[in-house]
C-alpha positions in Angstrom: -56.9 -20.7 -55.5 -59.1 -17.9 -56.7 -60.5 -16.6 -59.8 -62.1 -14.0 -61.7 -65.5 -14.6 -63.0 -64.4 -14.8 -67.0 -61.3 -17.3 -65.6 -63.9 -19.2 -64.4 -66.5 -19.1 -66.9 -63.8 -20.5 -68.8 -63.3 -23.7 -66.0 -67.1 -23.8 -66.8 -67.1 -24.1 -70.3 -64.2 -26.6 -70.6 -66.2 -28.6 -68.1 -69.0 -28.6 -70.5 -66.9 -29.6 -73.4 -65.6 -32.7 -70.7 -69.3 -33.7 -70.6 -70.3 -33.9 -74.0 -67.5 -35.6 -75.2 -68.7 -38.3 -72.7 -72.4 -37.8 -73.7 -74.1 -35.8 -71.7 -76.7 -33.9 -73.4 -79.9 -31.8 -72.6 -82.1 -33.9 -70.3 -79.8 -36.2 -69.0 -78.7 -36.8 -65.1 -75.1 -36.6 -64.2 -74.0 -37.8 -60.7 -72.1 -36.0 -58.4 -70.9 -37.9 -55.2 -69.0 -34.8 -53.7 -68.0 -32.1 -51.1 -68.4 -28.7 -51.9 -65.4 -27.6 -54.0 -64.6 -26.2 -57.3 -64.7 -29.3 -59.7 -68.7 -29.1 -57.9 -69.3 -26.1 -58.5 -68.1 -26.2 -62.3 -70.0 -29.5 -63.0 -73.3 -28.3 -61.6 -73.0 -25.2 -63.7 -71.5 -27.4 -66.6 -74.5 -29.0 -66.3 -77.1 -26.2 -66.1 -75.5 -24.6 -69.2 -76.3 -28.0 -71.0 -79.8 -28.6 -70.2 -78.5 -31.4 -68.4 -79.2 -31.8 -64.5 -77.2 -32.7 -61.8 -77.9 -35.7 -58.8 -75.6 -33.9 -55.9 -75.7 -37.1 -53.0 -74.2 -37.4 -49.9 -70.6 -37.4 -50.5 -70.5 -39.7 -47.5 -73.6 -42.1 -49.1 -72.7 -46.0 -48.4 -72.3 -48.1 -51.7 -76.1 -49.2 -51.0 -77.1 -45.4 -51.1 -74.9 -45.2 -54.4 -76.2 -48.3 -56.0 -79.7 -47.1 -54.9 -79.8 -43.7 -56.6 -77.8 -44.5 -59.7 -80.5 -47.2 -60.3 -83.4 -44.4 -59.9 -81.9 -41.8 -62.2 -80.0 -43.6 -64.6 -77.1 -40.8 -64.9 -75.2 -40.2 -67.8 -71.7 -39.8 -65.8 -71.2 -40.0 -62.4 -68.3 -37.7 -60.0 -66.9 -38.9 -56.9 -63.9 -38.4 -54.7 -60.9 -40.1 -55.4 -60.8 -41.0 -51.6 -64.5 -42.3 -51.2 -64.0 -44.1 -54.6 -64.2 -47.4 -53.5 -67.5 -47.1 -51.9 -68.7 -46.0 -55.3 -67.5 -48.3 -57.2 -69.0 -51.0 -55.0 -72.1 -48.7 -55.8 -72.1 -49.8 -59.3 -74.6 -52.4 -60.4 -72.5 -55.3 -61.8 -71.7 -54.8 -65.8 -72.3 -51.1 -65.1 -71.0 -48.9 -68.3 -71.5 -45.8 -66.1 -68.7 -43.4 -67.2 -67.3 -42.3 -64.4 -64.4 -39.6 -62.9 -62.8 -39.8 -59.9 -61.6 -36.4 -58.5 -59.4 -35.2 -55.7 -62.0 -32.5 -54.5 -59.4 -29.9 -55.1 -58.7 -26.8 -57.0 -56.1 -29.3 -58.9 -59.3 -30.5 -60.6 -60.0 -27.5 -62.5 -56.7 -26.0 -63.2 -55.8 -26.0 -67.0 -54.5 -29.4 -66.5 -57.0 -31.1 -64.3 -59.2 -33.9 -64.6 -62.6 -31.8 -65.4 -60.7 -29.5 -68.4 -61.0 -30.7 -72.0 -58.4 -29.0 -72.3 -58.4 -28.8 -76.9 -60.1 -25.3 -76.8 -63.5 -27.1 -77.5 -66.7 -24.7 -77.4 -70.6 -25.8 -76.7 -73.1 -24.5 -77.8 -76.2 -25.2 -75.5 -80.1 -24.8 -76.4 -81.4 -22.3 -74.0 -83.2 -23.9 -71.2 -86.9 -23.2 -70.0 -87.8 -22.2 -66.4 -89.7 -25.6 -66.2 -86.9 -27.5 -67.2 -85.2 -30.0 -64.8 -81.6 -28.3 -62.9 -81.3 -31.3 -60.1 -82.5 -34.0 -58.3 -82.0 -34.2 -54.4 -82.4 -37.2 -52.5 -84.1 -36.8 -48.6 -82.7 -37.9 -45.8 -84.7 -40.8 -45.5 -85.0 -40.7 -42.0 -88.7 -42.3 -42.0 -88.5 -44.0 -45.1 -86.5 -44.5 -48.2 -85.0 -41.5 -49.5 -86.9 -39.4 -52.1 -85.8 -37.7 -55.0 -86.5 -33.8 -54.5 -86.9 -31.6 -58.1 -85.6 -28.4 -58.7 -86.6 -26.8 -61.8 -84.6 -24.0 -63.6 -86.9 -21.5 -62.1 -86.5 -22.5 -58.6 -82.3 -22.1 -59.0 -82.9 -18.5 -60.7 -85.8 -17.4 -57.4 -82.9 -18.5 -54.9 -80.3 -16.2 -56.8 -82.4 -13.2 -57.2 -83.2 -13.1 -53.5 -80.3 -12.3 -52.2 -79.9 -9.5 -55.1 -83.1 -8.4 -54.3 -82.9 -8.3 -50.1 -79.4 -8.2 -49.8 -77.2 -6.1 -52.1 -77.8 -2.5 -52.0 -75.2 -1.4 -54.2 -75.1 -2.1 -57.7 -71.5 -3.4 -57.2 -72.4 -5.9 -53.7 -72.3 -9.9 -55.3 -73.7 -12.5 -53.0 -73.1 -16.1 -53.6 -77.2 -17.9 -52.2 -76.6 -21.2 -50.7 -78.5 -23.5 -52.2 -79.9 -26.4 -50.6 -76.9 -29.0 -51.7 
């Protein structure tokens, strides 16, 4: 699947929609237990357009790894994969009321039907964020200790996009997509 960037702006904003009917708000964490696909991409900028901020894990993390970071940032809502779904759920602290979504890790998630897309023509309107403010927290490795939980602000997301702009593109119509560290 493809799609322009107004089609999915529009993925984006349903997505947002999704997460405020189920709470989310500026300041809060929201899980996300998957690979790289679109339903990721939409929820972290879901998130980002909220205020909110995103926990991207190990899609592969054992339930202990789960259990472990859901306890340390008390998300909101947490994402995982419809095939790793019953590591997560083992994940869960017993009498957990974590809302959460399974996904297929496929374009299916986002399409006008799919699991991430409001889908009533809701609109939400955000607070602009500041470059200080919280965008995600990533968890180490923990390869000589227990994991830690990593910050990125606002302004570190915006430094990684502009460089590629910046070192990169030479013509005012060249777009390049900065991996970020997730």
């Amino acid at each position: 699947d493809t799609w322009t960037y107004e089609e999915f702006d529009r993925v984006v904003r349903d997505t947002s929609a999704l997460l405020v009917a189920h709470g989310v708000a500026a300041g809060d964490a929201v899980h996300l237990c998957l690979r790289n696909c679109p339903a990721f991409i939409a929820l972290w900028l879901a998130a980002a357009r909220l205020g909110a901020w995103m926990v991207p894990v190990d899609p592969a993390s054992t339930s202990r790894d789960v259990e472990s970071q859901l306890a340390r940032v008390a998300p909101t809502i947490g994402f995982y994969a419809t095939s790793r779904g019953d590591t997560y759920r083992a994940g869960l602290a017993e009498g957990s009321r974590l809302t959460t979504f399974a996904l297929d890790e496929t374009a299916a998630d986002v399409r006008a039907d799919g699991r991430l897309r409001a889908g009533d023509g809701r609109t939400v309107e955000a607070d602009p964020v500041a470059p200080d403010d919280r965008l995600a927290v990533m968890f180490t490795s923990g390869t000589t200790s227990r994991p830690k939980g990593v910050v990125l602000t606002q302004a570190n997301d915006r430094s990684v996009a502009a460089t590629p702009r910046r070192d990169i593109c030479r013509r005012r119509t060249d777009v390049a997509f900065p991996p970020a560290p997730v």
